[in-house]
Kinemage of the C-alpha trace (Angstrom):
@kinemage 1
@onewidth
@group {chain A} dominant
@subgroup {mainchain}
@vectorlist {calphas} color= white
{ca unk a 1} P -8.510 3.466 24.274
{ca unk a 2} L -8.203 4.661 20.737
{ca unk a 3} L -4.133 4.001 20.150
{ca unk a 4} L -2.760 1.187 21.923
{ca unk a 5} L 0.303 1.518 23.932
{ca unk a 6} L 3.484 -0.227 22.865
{ca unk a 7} L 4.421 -3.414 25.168
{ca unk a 8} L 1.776 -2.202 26.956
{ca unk a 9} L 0.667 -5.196 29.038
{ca unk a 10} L -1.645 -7.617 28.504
{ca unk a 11} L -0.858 -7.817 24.413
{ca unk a 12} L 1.020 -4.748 23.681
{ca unk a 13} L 4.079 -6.404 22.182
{ca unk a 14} L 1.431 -9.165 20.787
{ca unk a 15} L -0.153 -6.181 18.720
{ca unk a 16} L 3.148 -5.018 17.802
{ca unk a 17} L 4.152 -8.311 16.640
{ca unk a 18} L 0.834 -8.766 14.530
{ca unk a 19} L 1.017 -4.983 13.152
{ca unk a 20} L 4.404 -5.797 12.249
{ca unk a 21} L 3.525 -8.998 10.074
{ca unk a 22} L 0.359 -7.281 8.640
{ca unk a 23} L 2.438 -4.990 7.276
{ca unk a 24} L 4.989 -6.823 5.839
{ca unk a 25} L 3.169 -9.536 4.112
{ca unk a 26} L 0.182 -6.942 2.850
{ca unk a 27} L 3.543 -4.714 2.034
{ca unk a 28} L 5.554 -7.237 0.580
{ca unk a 29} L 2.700 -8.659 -1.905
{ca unk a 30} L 1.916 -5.296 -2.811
{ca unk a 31} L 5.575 -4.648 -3.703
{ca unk a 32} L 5.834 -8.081 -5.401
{ca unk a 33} L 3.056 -6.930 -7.700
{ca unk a 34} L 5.098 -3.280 -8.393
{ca unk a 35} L 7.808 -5.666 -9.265
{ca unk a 36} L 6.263 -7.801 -11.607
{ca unk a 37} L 4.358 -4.793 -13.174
{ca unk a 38} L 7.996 -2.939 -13.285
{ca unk a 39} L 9.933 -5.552 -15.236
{ca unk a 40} L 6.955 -7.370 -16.982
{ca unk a 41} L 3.997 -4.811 -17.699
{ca unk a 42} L 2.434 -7.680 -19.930
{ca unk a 43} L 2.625 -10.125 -17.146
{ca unk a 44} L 1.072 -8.059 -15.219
{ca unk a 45} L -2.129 -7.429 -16.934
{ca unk a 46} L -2.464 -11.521 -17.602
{ca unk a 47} L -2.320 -11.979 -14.106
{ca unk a 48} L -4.617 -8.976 -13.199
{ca unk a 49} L -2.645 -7.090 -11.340
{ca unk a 50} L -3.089 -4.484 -13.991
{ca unk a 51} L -5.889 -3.341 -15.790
{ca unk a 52} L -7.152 -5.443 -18.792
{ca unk a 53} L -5.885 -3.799 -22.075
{ca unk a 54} L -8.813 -4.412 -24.088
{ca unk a 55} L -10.467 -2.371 -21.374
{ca unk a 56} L -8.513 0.158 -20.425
{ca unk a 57} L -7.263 3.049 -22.382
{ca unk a 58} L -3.576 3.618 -23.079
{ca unk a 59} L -3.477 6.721 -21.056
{ca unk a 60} L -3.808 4.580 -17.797
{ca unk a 61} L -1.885 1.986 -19.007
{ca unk a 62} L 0.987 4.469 -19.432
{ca unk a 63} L 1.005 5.897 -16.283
{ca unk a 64} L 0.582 2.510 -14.281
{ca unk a 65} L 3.339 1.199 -15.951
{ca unk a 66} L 5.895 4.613 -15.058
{ca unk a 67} L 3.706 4.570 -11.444
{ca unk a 68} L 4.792 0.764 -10.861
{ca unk a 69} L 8.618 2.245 -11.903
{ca unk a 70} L 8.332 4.948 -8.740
{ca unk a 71} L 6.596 2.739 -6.597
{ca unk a 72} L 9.724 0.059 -6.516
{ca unk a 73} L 11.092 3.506 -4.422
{ca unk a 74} L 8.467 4.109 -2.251
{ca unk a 75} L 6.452 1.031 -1.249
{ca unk a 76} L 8.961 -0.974 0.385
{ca unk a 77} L 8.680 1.524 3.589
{ca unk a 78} L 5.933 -0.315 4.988
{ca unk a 79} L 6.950 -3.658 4.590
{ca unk a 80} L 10.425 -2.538 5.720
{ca unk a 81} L 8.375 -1.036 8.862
{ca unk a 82} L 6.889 -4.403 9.558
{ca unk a 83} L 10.016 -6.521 9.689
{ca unk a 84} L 11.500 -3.935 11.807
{ca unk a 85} L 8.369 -3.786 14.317
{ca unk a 86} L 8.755 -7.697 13.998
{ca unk a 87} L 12.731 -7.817 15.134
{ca unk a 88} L 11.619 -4.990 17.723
{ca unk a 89} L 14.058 -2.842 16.495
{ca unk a 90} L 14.224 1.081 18.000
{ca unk a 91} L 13.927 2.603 14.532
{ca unk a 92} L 10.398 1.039 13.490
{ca unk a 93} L 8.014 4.033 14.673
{ca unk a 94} L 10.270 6.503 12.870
{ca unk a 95} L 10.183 4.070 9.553
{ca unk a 96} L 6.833 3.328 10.274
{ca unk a 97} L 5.754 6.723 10.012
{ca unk a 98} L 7.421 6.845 6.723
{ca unk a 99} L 5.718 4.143 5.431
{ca unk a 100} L 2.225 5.059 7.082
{ca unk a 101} L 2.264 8.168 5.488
{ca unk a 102} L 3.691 6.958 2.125
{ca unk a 103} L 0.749 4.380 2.051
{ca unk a 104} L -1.886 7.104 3.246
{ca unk a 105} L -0.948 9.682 0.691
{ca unk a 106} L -0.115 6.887 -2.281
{ca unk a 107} L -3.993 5.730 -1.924
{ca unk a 108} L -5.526 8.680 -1.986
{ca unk a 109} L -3.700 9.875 -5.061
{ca unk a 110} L -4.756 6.848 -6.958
{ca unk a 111} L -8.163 6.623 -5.536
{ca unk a 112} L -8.527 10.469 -7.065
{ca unk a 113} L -6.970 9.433 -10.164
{ca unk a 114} L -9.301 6.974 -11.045
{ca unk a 115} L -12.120 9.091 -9.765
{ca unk a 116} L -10.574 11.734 -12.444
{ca unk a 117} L -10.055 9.656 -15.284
{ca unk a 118} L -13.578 7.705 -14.492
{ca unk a 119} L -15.014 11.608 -15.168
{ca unk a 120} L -13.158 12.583 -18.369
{ca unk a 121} L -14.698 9.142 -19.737
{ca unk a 122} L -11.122 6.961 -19.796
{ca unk a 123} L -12.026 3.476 -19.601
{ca unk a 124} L -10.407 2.080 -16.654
{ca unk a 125} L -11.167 -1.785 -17.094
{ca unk a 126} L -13.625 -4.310 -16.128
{ca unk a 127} L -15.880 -2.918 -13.480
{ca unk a 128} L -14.341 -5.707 -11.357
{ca unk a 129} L -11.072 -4.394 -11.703
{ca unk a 130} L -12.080 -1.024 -10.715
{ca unk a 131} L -13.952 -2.604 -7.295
{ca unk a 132} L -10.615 -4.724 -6.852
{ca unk a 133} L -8.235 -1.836 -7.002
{ca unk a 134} L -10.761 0.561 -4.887
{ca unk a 135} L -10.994 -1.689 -2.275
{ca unk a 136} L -7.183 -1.921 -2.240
{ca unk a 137} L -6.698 1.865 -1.764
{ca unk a 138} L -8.570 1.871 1.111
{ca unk a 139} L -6.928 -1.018 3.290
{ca unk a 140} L -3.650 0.902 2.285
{ca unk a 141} L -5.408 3.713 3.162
{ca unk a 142} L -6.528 2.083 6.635
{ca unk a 143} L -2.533 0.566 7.376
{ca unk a 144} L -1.056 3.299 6.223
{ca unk a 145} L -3.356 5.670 9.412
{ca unk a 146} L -2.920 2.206 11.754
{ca unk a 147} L 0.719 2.529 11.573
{ca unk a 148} L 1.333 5.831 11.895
{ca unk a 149} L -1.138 6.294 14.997
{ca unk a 150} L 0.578 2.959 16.563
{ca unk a 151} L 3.984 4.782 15.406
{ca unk a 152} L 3.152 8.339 16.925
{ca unk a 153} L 1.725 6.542 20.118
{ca unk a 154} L 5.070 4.571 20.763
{ca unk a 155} L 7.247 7.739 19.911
{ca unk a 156} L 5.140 10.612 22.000
């Protein structure tokens, strides 16, 4: 079975439940970080949730730091999603597409932005970094297609 039915018996609100927690504590932690990079971009790059200054260029350092700004407005969907698939409320599949899709699309576009800057020759910091934030893009990617198939399974 490649989506798995909501409530569907054995497990079904069991997957729910643990979909729902996924997503907010991934989502929440992720937003944290946007937070911390929002308010504290300095902070931020000592704690390595941000690229390294003294190996990164200021062209990526400006647009992470406006980036963390916009996503304060559009990464709290999926965490919002989870606590709502958590209370079993009726509105989580419509949220959670939101927040599936926001994640989806959001990944990608940084994934190619790095890709693009990596090209020109922008130094992006420490090749651990890079691997870091990489592999980050593509869990979001891979919760942000989990919710919205679990989403468009529950609502068609």
């Amino acid at each position: 079975m490649l989506w798995l039915e909501a409530n569907e018996k054995p497990g079904g609100a069991t997957v729910q439940i643990t979909i729902g927690w996924t997503c907010l504590i991934l989502g929440a932690l992720l937003y944290i970080a946007q937070l911390i990079s929002s308010i504290d971009f300095k902070l931020a790059q000592q704690l390595g949730i941000q690229e390294n200054p003294e190996e990164t260029d200021s062209i990526l350092q400006t647009a992470e730091r406006y980036t963390a700004w916009w996503d304060l407005v559009t990464l709290g969907w999926l965490p919002l999603a989870g606590l709502l698939m958590i209370l079993e409320s009726p509105y989580w599949p419509v949220v959670g597409l939101v927040g599936g899709a926001i994640y989806f699309d959001t990944s990608g576009r940084e994934a190619a932005k790095i890709i693009s800057f990596r090209k020109e020759g922008v130094r992006l910091g420490t090749d651990q970094q890079q691997k870091l934030f990489m592999g980050s893009y593509v869990v979001m990617a891979m919760m942000g297609l989990v919710l919205i198939g679990y989403s468009m399974n529950v609502l068609f």
